[in-house]
MARDOZA-596499 format. One record per residue (C-alpha): residue in three letters; x, y, z. Coordinates in steps of 0.05 Angstrom, whole numbers, plus 5000, padded with zeros to 4 digits. Last residue first. Example, Ala and Ser with C-alpha at 12.3 -4.5 7.8 and 13.67 -1.06 7.14 Angstrom:
2
SER527349795143;ALA524649105156;
END
This chain:
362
UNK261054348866;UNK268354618865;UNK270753948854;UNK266853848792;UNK268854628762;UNK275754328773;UNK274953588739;UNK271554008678;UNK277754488676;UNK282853878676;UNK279053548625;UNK278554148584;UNK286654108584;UNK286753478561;UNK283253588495;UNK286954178485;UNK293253638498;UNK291453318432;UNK297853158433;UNK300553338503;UNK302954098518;UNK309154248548;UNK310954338617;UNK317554428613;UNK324554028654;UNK332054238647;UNK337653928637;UNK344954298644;UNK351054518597;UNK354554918617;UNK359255578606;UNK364255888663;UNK364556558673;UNK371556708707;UNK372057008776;UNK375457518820;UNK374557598885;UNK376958308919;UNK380358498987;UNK386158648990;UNK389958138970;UNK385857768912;UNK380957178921;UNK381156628878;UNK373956468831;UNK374655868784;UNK367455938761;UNK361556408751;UNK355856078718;UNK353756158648;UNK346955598630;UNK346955298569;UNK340554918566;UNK338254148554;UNK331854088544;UNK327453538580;UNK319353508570;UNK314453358620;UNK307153348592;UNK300953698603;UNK293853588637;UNK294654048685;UNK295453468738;UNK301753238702;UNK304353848690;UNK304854328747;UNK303453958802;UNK307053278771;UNK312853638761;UNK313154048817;UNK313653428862;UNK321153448886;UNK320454238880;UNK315554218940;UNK318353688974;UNK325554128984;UNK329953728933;UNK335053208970;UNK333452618922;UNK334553098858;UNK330752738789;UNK325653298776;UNK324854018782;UNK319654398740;UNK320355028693;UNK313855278667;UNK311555258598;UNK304155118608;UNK303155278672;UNK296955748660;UNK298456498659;UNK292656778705;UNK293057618699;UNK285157518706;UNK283257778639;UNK288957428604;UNK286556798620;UNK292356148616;UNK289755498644;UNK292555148700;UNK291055658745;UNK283055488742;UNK280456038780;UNK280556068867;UNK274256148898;UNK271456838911;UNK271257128982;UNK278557119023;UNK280257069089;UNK287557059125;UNK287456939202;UNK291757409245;UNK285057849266;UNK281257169290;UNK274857089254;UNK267557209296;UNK268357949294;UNK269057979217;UNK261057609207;UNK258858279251;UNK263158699201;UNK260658519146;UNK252958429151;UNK252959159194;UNK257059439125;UNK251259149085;UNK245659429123;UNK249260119125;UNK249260059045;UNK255660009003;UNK253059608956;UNK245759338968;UNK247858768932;UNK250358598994;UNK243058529025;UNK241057908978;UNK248057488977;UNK248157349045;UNK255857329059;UNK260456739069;UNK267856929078;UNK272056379050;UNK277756159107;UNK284956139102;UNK288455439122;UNK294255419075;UNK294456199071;UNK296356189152;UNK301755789131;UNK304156159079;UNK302856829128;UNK309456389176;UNK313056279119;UNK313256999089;UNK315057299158;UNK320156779178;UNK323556949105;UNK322757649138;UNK328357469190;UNK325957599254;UNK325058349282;UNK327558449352;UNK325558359420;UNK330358649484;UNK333758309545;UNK337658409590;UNK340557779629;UNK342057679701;UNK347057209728;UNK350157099661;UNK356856809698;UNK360957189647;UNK366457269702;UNK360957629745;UNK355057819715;UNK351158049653;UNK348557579590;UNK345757919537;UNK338257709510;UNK334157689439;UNK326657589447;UNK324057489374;UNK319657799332;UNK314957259290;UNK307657469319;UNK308758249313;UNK311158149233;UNK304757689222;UNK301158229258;UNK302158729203;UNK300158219150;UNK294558049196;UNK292758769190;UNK293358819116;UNK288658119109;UNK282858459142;UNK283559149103;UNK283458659041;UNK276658329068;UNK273158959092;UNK275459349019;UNK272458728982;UNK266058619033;UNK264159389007;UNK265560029052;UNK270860329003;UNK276760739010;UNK280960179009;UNK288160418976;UNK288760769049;UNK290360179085;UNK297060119059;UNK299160779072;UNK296761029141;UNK297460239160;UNK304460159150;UNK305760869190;UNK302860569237;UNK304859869246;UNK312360149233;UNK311360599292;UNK309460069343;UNK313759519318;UNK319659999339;UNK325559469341;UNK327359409417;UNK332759699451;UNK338259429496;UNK334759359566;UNK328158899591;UNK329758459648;UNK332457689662;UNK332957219709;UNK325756949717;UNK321457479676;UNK321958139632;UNK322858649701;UNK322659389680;UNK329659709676;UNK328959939600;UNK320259889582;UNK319760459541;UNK326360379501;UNK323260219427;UNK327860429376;UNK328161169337;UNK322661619314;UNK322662319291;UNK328962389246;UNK328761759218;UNK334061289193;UNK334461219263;UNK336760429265;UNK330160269293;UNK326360699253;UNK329660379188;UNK327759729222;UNK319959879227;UNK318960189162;UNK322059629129;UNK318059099168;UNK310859539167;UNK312459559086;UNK313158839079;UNK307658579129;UNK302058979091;UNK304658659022;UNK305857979051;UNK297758109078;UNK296058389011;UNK298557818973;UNK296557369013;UNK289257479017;UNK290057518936;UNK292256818938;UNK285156538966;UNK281457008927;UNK278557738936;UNK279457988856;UNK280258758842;UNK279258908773;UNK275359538779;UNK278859808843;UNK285959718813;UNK290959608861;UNK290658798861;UNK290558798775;UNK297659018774;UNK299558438825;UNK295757948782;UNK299258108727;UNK305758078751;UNK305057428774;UNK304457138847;UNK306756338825;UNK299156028822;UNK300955348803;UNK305955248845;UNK314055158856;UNK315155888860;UNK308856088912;UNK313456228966;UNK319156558939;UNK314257008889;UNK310857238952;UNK317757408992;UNK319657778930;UNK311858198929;UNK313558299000;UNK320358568990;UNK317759078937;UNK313559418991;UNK318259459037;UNK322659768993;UNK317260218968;UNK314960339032;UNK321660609061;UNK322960978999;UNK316361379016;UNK317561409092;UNK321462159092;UNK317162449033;UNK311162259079;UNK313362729137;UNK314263309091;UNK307763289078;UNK306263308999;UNK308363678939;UNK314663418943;UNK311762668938;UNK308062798866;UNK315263068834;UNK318762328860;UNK313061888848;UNK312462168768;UNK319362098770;UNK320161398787;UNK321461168713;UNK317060748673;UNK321360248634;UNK317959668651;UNK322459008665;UNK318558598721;UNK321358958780;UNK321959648756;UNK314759658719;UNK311959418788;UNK314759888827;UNK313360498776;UNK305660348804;UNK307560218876;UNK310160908887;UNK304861278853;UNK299060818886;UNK302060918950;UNK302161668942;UNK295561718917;UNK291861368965;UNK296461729023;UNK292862379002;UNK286162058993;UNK287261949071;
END
């Protein structure tokens, strides 16, 4: 298990630094892994693809709001010192969890790996009216494992954090389980489709992403008693945990501290306030998230909307060219664009915003 610790932290570490511009290089990941299990050198790309998916699927889904899944806060996630059990954090590790299960799962299935290939147990057994199983499924069961051998081994704890973020892996992992599909080929006579096969496959992982969104929406706060958990990792405390676990669902996403102020920038917590961020405005046929991102992330932080117009380069005038390229030209222009930007006297403004929080909150 410590093992697997270290490997996931190696691989997610230069991860990071490649997806938000460090210059870190993979080496470190590369020279650690060949001293290891031969077994785990084959699935370490495979988790660091499916690991960088879910933290792309997380930016997707938070882009329009006040918490968008920064870098920071993804950094600060690994580290035991600085871990934070919020609302967004739940989803983080459960988009995280999903991510690498969802790689892992469809480079089995397409026998990427030399052990494992797609699910065929249940060929030739009846499915339901007019149809039975054939083709061949995508290997859920071996992605969920192999998911959870490295995922869940960054929580070698016993503490409410580690029993919360173990919590939101799994219905990460069951996220991908709940959105496969049943996919089906018609058999008979003349394409009569008399009998069907059928086999279940992995949905899209934008499915993924919007169906743990949803479950974020509605995640619950874990209520602990406060006087035996400061016992730490004590038997009493792990009995507290896990008997209050047992009465939430598996595929619902909890979470233990309440949210901070997003609207105002804090270093410690990787928060990088809204001041600054892009908004849409003025598009009739904007997704109702984006139509209202102004007022989200400005107005109700306490900010202003401000138009610039940018010079944006665009590819243009493409023609396609026998066989088998497209060229195109880069095209320059002009465009408006919306900022939050701070108010005069916006400090002022801003305290408002905090006071009205810490208000709700009570």
């Amino acid at each position: 298990m410590e093992f697997l610790k270290n490997v996931y932290l190696l691989i997610m570490e230069p991860l990071w630094l490649l997806c938000f511009g460090g210059s870190q290089s993979d080496k470190s990941v590369n020279n650690f892994l060949m001293t290891g299990p031969k077994a785990f050198l084959t699935y370490a790309n495979s988790v660091q693809v499916g690991a960088r998916m879910g933290i792309h699927e997380c930016k997707h889904q938070f882009a329009w709001e006040k918490w968008n899944c920064p870098e920071k806060t993804l950094q600060l996630s690994t580290h035991i010192s600085l871990r934070s059990a919020t609302k967004e954090t739940s989803f983080l590790h459960a988009i995280s969890a999903a991510g690498v299960m969802y790689t892992l799962t469809k480079n089995c299935s397409m026998g990427d790996f030399e052990n494992c290939g797609c699910d065929d147990s249940r060929i030739g057994q009846p499915g339901g009216r007019g149809w039975i199983w054939g083709g061949c499924s995508d290997n859920v069961e071996f992605g969920e494992k192999i998911s959870k051998h490295f995922v869940d081994a960054l929580e070698g704890g016993h503490d409410s954090r580690a029993a919360v973020n173990l919590h939101n892996n799994e219905a990460g992992r069951l996220a991908v389980k709940a959105t496969m599909r049943k996919a089906c080929k018609c058999h008979g006579v003349s394409g009569s489709c008399s009998i069907q096969t059928c086999w279940m496959q992995l949905a899209d992982f934008r499915e993924v992403g919007n169906y743990l969104k949803m479950k974020h929406q509605r995640a619950m706060k874990l209520e602990l008693d406060k006087k035996p958990a400061k016992a730490g990792n004590s038997a009493v405390n792990r009995g507290i945990i896990a008997h209050t676990l047992r009465r939430i669902a598996k595929t619902e996403l909890i979470y233990l501290e309440d949210s901070p102020n997003y609207c105002v920038k804090n270093q410690s917590l990787g928060v990088q306030g809204t001041e600054g961020r892009e908004c849409m405005k003025g598009e009739k046929n904007l997704p109702q998230k984006e139509k209202k991102s102004c007022r989200s992330l400005c107005n109700e932080c306490g900010f202003r909307v401000v138009q610039k117009r940018v010079e944006v380069v665009s590819s243009c005038n493409c023609k396609f060219h026998w066989c088998c390229t497209v060229r195109c030209e880069k095209c320059m222009q002009v465009v408006t664009k919306y900022y939050c930007a701070r108010k005069e006297g916006g400090k002022r403004q801003v305290n408002k915003t905090k006071r009205r929080d810490r208000a709700q909150r009570h």
